[in-house]
C-alpha positions as CSV (number, residue, x, y, z in Angstrom):
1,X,7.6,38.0,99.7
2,X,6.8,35.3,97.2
3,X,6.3,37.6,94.1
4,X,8.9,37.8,91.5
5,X,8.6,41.0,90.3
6,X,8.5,42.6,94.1
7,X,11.8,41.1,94.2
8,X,12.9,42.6,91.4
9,X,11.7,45.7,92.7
10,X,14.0,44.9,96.2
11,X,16.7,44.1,94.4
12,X,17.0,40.4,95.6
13,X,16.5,38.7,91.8
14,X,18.8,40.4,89.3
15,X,16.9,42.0,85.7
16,X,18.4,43.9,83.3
17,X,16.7,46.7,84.0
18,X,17.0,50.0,82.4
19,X,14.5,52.9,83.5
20,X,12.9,53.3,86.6
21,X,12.2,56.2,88.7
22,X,9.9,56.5,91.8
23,X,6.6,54.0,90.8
24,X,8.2,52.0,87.7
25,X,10.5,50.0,87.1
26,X,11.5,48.5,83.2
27,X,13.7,45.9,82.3
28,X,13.6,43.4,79.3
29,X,12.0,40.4,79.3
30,X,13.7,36.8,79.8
31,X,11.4,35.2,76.9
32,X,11.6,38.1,74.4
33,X,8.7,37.7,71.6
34,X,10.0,40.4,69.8
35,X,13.2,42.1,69.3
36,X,12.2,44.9,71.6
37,X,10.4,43.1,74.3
38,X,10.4,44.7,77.8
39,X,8.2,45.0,80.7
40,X,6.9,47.9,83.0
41,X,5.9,47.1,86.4
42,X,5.1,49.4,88.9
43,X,7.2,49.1,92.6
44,X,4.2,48.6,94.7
45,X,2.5,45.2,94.4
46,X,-0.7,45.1,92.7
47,X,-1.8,41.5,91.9
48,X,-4.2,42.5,88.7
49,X,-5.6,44.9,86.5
50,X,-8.9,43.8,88.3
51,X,-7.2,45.4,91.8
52,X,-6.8,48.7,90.7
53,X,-8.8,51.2,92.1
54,X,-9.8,55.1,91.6
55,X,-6.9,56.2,93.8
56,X,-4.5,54.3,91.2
57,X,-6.0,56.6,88.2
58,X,-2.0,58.3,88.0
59,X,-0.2,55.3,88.3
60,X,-1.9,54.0,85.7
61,X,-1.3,56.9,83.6
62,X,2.6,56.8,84.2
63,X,3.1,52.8,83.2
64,X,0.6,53.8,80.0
65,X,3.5,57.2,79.5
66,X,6.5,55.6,80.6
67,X,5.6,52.7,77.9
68,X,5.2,54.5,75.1
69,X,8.0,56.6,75.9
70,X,10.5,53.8,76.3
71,X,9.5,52.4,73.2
72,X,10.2,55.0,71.3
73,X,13.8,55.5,73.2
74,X,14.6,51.6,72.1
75,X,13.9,52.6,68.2
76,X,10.4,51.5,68.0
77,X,9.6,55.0,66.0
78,X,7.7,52.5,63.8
79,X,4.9,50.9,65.4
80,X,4.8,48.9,69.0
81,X,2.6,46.6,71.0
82,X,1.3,46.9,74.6
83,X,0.3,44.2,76.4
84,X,-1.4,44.1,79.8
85,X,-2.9,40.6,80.8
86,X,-5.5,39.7,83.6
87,X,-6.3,36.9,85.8
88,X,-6.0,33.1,84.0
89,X,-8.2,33.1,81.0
90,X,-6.4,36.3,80.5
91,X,-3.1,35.2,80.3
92,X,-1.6,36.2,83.7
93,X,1.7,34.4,84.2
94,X,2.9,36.4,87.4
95,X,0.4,38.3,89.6
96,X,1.7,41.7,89.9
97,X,0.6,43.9,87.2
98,X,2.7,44.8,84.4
99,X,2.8,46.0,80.8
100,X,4.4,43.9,77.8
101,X,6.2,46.8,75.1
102,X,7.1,44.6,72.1
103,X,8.2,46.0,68.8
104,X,10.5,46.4,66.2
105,X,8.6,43.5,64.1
106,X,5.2,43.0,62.0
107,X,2.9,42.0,65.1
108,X,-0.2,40.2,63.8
109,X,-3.5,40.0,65.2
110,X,-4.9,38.2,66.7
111,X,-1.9,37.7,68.6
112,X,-2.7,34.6,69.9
């Protein structure tokens, strides 16, 4: 298993993670860009937003939930940012899908 955040999931790379239940997982991010900064993967591998299929309708729906939810749990009661990138030209650092919450700053657009 050569994807990082699958072994995160397993339990073989330490994260400070801080929510998960059955098909996510949060922790914060390494690189935060924002004093809230955190990340919400689901536990089964899928490589890209590109992958996902009808079937993965509800698991979609829960990161989308679980994200805002979060934020709002780590004081973001003012405004957040979510952040899902795809493929290269997208911005896709690690191939397993996952959602960037940022907040608790002025975020600008366009961000980058």
């Amino acid at each position: 298993m050569d994807c990082l955040f699958c072994r995160i999931v397993a339990g073989e790379i330490p994260a400070r993670t801080f929510y998960e239940d059955d098909r996510v997982l949060a922790f914060h991010d390494t690189g935060p860009q924002a004093p809230v900064h955190f990340l919400v993967i689901p536990r089964r591998h899928i490589a890209s937003l590109d992958q996902l299929t009808e079937d993965d309708r509800d698991l979609a729906g829960h990161i989308l939930y679980t994200a805002q939810r979060l934020a709002t749990e780590q004081g973001c009661e003012a405004g957040f940012r979510l952040v899902m990138n795809c493929k290269e030209l997208g911005g896709q650092t690690v191939h397993h899908i996952h959602m960037h919450v940022l907040g608790q700053r002025q975020l600008h657009w366009p961000p980058g």
